[in-house]
C-alpha positions as CSV (number, residue, x, y, z in Angstrom):
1,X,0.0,0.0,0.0
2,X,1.2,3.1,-0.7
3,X,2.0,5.3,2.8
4,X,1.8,8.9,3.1
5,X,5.0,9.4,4.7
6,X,8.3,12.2,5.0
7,X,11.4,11.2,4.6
8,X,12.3,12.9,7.7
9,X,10.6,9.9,9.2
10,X,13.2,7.4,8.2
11,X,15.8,9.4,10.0
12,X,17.1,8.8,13.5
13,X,19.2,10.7,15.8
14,X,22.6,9.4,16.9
15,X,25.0,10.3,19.1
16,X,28.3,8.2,18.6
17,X,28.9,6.4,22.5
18,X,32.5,7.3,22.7
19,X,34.5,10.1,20.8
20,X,37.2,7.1,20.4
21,X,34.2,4.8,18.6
22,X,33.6,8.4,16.6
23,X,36.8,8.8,15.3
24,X,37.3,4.4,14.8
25,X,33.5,4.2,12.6
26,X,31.2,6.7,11.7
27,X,27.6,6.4,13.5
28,X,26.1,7.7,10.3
29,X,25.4,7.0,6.9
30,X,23.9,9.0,3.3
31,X,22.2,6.2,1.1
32,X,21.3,7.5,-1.9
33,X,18.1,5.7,-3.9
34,X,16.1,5.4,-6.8
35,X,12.9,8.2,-6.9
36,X,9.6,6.1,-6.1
37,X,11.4,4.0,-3.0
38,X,10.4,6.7,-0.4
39,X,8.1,4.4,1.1
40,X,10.2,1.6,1.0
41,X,13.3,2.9,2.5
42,X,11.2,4.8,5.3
43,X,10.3,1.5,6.2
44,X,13.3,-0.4,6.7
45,X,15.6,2.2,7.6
46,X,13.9,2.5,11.3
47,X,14.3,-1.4,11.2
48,X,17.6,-1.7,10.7
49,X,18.4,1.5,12.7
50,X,16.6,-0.6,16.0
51,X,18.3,-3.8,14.7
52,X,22.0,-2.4,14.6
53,X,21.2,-1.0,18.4
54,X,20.2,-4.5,19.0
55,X,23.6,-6.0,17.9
56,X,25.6,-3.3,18.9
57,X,24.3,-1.2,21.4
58,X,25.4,1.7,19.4
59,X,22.5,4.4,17.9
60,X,23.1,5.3,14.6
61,X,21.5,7.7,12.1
62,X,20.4,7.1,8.7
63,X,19.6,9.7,6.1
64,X,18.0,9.5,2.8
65,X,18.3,10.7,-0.4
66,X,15.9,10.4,-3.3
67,X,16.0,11.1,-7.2
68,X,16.3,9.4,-10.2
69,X,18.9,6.9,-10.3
70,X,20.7,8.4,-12.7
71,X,20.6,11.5,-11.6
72,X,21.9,10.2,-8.0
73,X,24.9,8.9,-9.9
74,X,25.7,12.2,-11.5
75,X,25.5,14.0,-8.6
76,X,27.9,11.3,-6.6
77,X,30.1,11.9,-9.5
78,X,30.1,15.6,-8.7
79,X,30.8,15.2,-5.4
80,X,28.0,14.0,-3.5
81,X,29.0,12.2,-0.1
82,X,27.0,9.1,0.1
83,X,27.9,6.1,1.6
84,X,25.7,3.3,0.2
85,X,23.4,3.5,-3.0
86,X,20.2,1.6,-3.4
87,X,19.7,2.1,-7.2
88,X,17.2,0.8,-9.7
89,X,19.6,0.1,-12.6
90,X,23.3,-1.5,-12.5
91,X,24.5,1.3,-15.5
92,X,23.9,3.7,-12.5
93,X,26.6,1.8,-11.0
94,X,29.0,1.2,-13.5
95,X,29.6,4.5,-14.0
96,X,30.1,5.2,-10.4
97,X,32.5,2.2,-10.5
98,X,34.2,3.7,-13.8
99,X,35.1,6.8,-12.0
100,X,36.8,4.9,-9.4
101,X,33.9,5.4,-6.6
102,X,32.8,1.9,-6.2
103,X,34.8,-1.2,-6.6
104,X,34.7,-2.9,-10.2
105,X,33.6,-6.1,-8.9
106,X,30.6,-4.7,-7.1
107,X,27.8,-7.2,-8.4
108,X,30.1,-9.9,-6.3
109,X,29.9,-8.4,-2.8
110,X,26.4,-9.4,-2.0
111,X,24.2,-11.9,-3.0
112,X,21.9,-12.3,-6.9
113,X,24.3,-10.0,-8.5
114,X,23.8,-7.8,-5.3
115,X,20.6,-7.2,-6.1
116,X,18.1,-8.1,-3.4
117,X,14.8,-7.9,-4.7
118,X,13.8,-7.5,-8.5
119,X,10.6,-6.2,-10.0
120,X,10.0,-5.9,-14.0
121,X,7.2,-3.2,-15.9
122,X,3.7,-3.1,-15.8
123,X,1.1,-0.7,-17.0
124,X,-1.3,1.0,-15.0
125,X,-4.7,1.5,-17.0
126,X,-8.2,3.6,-16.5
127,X,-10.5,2.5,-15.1
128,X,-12.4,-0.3,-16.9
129,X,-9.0,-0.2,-19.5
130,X,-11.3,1.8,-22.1
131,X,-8.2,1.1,-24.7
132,X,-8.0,-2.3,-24.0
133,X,-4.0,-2.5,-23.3
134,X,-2.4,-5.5,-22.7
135,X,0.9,-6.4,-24.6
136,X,3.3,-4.1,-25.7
137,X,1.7,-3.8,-28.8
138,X,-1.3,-2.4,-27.5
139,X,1.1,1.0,-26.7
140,X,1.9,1.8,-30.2
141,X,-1.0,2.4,-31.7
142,X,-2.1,5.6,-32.8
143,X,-5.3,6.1,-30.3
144,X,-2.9,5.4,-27.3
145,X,-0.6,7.8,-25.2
146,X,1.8,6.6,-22.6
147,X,3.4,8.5,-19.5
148,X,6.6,7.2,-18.1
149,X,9.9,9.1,-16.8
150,X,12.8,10.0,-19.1
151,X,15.0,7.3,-19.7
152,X,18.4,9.8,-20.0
153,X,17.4,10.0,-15.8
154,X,15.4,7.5,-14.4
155,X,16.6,3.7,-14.1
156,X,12.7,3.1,-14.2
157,X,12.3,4.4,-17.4
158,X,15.4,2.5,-18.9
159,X,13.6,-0.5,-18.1
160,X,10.6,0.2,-19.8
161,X,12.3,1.3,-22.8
162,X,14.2,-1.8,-22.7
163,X,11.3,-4.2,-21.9
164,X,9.8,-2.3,-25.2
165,X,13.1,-3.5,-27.1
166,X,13.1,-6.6,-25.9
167,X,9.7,-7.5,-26.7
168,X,10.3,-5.8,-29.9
169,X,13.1,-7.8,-30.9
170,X,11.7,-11.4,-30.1
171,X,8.3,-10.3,-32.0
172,X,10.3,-9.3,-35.1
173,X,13.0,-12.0,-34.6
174,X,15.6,-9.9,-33.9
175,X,14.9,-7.6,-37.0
176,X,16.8,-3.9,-35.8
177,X,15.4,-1.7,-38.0
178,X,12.3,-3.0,-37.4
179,X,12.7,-3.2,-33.9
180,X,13.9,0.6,-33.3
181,X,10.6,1.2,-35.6
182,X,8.6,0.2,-32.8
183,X,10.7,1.5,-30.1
184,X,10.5,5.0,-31.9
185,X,6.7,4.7,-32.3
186,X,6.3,3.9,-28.6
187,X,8.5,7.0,-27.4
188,X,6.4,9.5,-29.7
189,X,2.9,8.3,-28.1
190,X,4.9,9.1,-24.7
191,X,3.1,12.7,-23.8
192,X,4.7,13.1,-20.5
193,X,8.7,12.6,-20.1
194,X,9.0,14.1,-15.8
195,X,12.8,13.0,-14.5
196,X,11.4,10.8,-12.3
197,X,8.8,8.2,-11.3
198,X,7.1,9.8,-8.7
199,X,6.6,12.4,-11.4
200,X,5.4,10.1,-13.8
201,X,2.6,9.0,-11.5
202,X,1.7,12.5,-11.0
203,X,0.9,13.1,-14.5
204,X,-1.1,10.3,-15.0
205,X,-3.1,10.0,-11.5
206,X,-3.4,13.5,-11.1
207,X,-3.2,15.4,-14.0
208,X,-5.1,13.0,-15.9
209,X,-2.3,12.5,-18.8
210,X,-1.8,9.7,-21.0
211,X,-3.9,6.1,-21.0
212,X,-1.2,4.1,-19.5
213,X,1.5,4.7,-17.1
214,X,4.4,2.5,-17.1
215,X,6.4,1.6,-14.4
216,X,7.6,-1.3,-12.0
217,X,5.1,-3.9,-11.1
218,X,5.4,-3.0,-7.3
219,X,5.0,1.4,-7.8
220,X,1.8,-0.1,-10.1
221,X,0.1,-2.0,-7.8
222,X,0.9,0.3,-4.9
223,X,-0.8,3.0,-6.7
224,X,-3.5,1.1,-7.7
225,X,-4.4,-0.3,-3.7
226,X,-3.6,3.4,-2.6
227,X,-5.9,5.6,-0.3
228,X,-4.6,8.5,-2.8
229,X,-5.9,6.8,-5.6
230,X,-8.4,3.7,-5.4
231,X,-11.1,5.9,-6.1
232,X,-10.0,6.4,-9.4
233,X,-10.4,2.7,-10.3
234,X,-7.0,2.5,-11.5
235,X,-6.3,-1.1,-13.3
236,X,-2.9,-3.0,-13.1
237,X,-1.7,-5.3,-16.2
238,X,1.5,-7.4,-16.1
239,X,1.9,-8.3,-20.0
240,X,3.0,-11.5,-20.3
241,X,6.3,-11.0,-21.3
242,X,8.7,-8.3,-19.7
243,X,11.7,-7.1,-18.9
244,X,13.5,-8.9,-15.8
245,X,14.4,-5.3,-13.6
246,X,17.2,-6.0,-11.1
247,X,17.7,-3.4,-8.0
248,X,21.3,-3.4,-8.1
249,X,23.3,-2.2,-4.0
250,X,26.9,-0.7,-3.7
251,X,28.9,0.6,-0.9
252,X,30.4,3.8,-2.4
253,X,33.5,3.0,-1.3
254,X,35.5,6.5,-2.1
255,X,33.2,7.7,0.7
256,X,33.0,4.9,2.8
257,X,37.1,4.8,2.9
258,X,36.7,8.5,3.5
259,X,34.4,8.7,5.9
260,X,35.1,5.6,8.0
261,X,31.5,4.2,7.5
262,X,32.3,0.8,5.5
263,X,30.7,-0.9,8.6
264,X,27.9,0.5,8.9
265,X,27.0,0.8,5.3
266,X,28.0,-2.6,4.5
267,X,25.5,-3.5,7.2
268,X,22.1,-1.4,5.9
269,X,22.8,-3.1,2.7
270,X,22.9,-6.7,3.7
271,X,20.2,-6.0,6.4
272,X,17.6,-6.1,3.0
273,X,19.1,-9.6,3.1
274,X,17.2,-11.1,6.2
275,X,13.8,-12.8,5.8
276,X,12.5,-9.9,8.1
277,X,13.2,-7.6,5.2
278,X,12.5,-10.0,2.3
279,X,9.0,-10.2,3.8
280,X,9.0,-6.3,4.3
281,X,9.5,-5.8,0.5
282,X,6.7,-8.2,-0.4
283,X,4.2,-5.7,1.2
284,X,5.3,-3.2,-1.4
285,X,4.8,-5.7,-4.2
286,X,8.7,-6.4,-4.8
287,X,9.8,-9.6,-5.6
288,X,12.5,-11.4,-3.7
289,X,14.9,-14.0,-3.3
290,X,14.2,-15.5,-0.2
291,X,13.2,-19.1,-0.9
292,X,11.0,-19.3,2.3
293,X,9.5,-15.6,1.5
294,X,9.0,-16.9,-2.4
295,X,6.8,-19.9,-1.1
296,X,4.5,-17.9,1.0
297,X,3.7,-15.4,-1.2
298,X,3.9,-17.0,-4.9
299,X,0.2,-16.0,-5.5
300,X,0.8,-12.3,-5.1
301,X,2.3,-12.4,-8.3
302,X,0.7,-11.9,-11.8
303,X,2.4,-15.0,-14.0
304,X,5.2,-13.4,-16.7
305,X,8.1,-14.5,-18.4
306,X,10.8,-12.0,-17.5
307,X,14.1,-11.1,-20.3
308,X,17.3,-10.4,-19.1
309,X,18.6,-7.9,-21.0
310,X,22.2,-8.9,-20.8
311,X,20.9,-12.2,-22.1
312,X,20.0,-10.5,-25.8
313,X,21.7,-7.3,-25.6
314,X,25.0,-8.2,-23.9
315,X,26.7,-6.7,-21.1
316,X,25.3,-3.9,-19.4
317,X,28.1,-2.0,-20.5
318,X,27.3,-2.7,-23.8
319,X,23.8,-1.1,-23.5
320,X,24.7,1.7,-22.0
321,X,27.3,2.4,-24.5
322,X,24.4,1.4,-27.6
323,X,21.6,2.5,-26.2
324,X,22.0,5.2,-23.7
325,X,25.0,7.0,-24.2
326,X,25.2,10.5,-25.5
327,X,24.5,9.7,-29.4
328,X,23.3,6.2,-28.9
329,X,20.2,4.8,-30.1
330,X,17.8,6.1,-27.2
331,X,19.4,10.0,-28.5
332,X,18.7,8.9,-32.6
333,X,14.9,7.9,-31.7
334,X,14.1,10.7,-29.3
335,X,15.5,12.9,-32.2
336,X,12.7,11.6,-34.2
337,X,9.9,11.9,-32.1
């Protein structure tokens, strides 16, 4: 369910217990996430903040930080002190890793590719689905507009162009001119590009833009069971093939060596780790890894065959470099629209 909530909330006071355990560790941490995990990390951040006084009896405080993933990782690049990133999109953290912020071999220090939960896109429809969407297909024709962020700064939005190419390109048989055809046709019924998903979900819900929104499974089923917006009827519809959308961790470890917090960062990222959590995430529609977790809740789940992109489009620095870089083939289509 969606909560009303400030991110002040997910923020607790510290005061280190000795000057000497001050100087050793720092008792506070920056984590930096993707725009529409306000909720989320409100959530666990008090958890883990009552769970490390548990195992330590030490308080600590952490702060959050919310944008589009991509736009987190710019502004880390420029300086930004965080200590741990929760992103939506491993490119985010490839280039942090490029410029020598994170360690190369990231994806190894925690578990699934150091992703701990995983999600793919959905569509969130009027009420009754008046334009009868339900596959990819269904967003390219000419009496449909879509709303989802812009994919040069949301991870979110990366995905859903990329579960568009994917489908695309297994519909066509890998056929690329045929493929970018459809990809191009898809971003020119797009009639709201915000930076960010939160945004995105703005223009739909309340400013009444576009016939579908498009977005992770879990923000579309939030917003659809939401006190905000259940009035309004909203539909969700998980097509039956999507993209697979990983929600990649990283200790930033430029800061971390910095600012003596390694610890304790390293900690609030395996902490989403634990069943308690796993189960946490499942209340906000994220799928998880926990094979106990998996069982009990395998029919919240709509049934869809996820893609890896990696698995058609090679590495993931590969599609940044093809698709999203400056001049790549996300820049040619836009161009078009």
């Amino acid at each position: 369910m969606l909560k009303k909530v400030f991110v002040a909330a997910a923020t607790v006071a510290v005061v280190a217990t000795t000057p000497a355990l001050q100087a050793q560790e720092a008792s506070s941490i920056l984590n930096a996430s993707y725009d529409i995990s306000r909720e989320l990390f409100a959530a666990i951040t008090p958890k883990f903040v009552e769970h490390w006084k548990a195992e330590t009896g030490q308080d600590v405080k952490v702060d959050l930080s919310f944008a589009g993933s991509s736009r987190q990782a710019q502004d880390i690049i420029q300086g930004k002190k965080v200590d741990s990133v929760t992103f939506n999109q491993v490119t985010d953290i490839n280039i942090l890793a490029s410029r020598g912020l994170v360690s190369k071999d990231w994806a190894q220090a925690f578990p699934n590719n150091s992703s701990p939960y995983y999600s793919t896109i959905a569509f969130l429809v009027r009420k009754g689905n008046p334009k009868n969407i339900h596959n990819w297909d269904d967003l390219v024709r000419d009496d449909v507009k879509v709303v989802f962020p812009n994919p040069k700064t949301s991870g979110n939005a990366r995905y859903s162009y990329l579960g568009a190419w994917l489908y695309a390109d297994e519909a066509f048989k890998g056929d690329e001119a045929k493929v970018k055809a459809f990809v191009g046709k898809l971003l020119r019924n797009v009639v709201n590009f915000p930076t960010g998903g939160r945004a995105a979900t703005v223009a739909f819900a309340n400013n009444d833009q576009g016939d579908a929104l498009l977005t992770f499974e879990s923000e579309v089923i939030n917003i659809a069971n939401s006190d905000e917006y259940k009035a309004q009827g909203f539909e969700v519809v998980v097509p039956p093939v999507s993209v697979l959308a990983e929600f990649p961790v990283a200790v930033v470890d430029k800061v971390a060596d910095e600012r003596h917090s390694r610890k304790l960062a390293t900690a609030y990222l395996e902490f989403q780790y634990t069943k308690e959590i796993q189960q946490l995430l499942t209340t906000f529609n994220y799928r998880v890894h926990n094979p106990e977790v998996v069982a009990a809740t395998e029919g919240q789940y709509a049934k869809v065959r996820t893609i890896n992109p990696t698995a058609v489009l090679g590495s993931w620095d590969n599609i940044q470099e093809t698709q999203f870089a400056t001049g790549g083939i996300l820049d040619q289509l836009l161009a078009k629209r």
